[in-house]
C-alpha positions in Angstrom: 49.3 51.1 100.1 48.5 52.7 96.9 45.6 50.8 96.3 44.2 51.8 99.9 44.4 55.1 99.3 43.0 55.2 95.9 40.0 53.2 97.8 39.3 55.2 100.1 39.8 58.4 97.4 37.3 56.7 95.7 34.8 56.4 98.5 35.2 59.4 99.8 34.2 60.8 95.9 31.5 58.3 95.7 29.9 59.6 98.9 29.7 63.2 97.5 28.1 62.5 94.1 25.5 60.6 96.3 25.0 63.1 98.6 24.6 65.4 95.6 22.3 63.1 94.0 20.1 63.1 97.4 21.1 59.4 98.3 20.2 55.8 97.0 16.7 55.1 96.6 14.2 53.7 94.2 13.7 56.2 91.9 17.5 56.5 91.5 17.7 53.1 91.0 14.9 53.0 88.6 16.3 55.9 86.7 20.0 54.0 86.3 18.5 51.0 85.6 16.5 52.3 82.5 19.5 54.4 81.2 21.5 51.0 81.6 18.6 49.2 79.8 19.1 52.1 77.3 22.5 51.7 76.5 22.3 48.2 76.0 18.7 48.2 73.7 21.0 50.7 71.3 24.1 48.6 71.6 21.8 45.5 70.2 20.5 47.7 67.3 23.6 48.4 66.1 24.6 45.0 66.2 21.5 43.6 64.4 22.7 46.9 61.9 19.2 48.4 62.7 19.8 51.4 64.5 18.4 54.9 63.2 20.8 56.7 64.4 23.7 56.0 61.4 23.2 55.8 57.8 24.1 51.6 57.6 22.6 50.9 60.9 25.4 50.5 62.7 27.4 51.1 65.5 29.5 54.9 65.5 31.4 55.6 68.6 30.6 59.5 68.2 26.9 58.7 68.7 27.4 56.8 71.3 29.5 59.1 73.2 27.1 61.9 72.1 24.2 59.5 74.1 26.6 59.1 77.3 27.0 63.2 77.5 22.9 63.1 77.7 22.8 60.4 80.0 25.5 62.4 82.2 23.1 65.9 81.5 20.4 64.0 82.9 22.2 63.2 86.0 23.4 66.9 86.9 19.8 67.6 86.3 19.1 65.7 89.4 21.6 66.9 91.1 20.1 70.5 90.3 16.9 69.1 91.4 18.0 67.8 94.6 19.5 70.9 94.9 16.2 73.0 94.5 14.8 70.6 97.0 17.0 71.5 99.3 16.1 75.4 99.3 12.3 74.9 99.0 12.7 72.0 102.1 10.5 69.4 99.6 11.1 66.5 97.7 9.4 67.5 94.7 11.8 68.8 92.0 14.3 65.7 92.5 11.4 62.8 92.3 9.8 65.4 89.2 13.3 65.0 87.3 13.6 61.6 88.1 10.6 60.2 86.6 10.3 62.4 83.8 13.6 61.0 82.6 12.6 57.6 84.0 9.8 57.8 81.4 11.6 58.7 78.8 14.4 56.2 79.0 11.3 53.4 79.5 10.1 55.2 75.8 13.6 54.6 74.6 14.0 51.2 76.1 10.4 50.4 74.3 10.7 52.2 70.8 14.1 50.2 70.7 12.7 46.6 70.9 10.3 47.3 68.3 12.7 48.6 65.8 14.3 45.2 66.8 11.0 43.3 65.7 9.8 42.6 69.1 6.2 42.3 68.3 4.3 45.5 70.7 0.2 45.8 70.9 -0.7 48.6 68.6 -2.0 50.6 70.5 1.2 51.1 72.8 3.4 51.7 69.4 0.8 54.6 68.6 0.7 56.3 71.9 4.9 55.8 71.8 4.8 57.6 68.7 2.1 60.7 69.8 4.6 61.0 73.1 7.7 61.3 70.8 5.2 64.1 68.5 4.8 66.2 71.4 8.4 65.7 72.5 9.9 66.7 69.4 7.4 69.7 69.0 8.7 73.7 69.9 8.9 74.8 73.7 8.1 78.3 72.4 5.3 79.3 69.6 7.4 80.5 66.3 5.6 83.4 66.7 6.1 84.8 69.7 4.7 88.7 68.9 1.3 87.0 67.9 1.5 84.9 71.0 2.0 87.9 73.1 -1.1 90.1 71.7 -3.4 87.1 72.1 -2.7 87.0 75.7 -3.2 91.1 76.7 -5.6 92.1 78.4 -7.0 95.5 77.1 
């Protein structure tokens, strides 16, 4: 009996989140897949002691957790999406969120196998590391008073 009601708890939770999430599609899928993929490629680098995200190379439970919280961030970002979707009556903000994470975690996925040794065409490894230049680069100028006088018009 316990077990039943726990089930159908569970469901009923399940069903929710989904709804939240704007239902089970592709791009879902896709998007769970590659954080899946994720978390395994970093798992297998800190196996192979590899990883550049600890000082030997290895695993650290703290980064991992620290990699789950993002994961989870990028989930209530759809969720916020799908929200936003549902007060503009579109589908755009959800399937935006979606693949730009989608794309990322595919980067992440990718820039993990090569610091494994799998062998990449060079051109992919350069345009990997351009993408994670303009990633890591500042949303806002550092100077935001010279930014602000260049764009008057006097």
């Amino acid at each position: 009996m316990f077990f039943q009601t726990l089930s159908k708890v569970l469901m009923v939770a399940l069903a929710f989140v989904l709804q939240l999430l704007g239902g089970w599609d592709a791009p879902l899928t896709l998007l769970f897949l590659l954080m899946g993929l994720d978390i395994l490629s970093g798992l297998t680098l800190s196996l192979l002691r590899k990883s550049d995200k600890t000082a030997q190379g290895g695993f650290r439970s703290g980064q991992f957790f620290s990699g789950l919280t993002r994961k989870l961030l990028m989930v209530l970002l759809v969720i916020l999406g799908n929200a936003l979707d549902g007060l503009l009556r579109s589908t755009v903000c959800r399937l935006s969120v979606i693949g730009f994470y989608a794309a990322n975690e595919a980067l992440s996925v990718i820039e993990n196998a090569a610091v494994a040794g799998v062998p990449f065409p060079k051109a992919l490894l350069q345009a990997l590391e351009a993408y994670q230049g303009r990633m890591d680069a500042p949303l806002l100028p550092p100077d935001k008073e010279g930014a602000d006088q260049t764009h008057r018009n006097d």
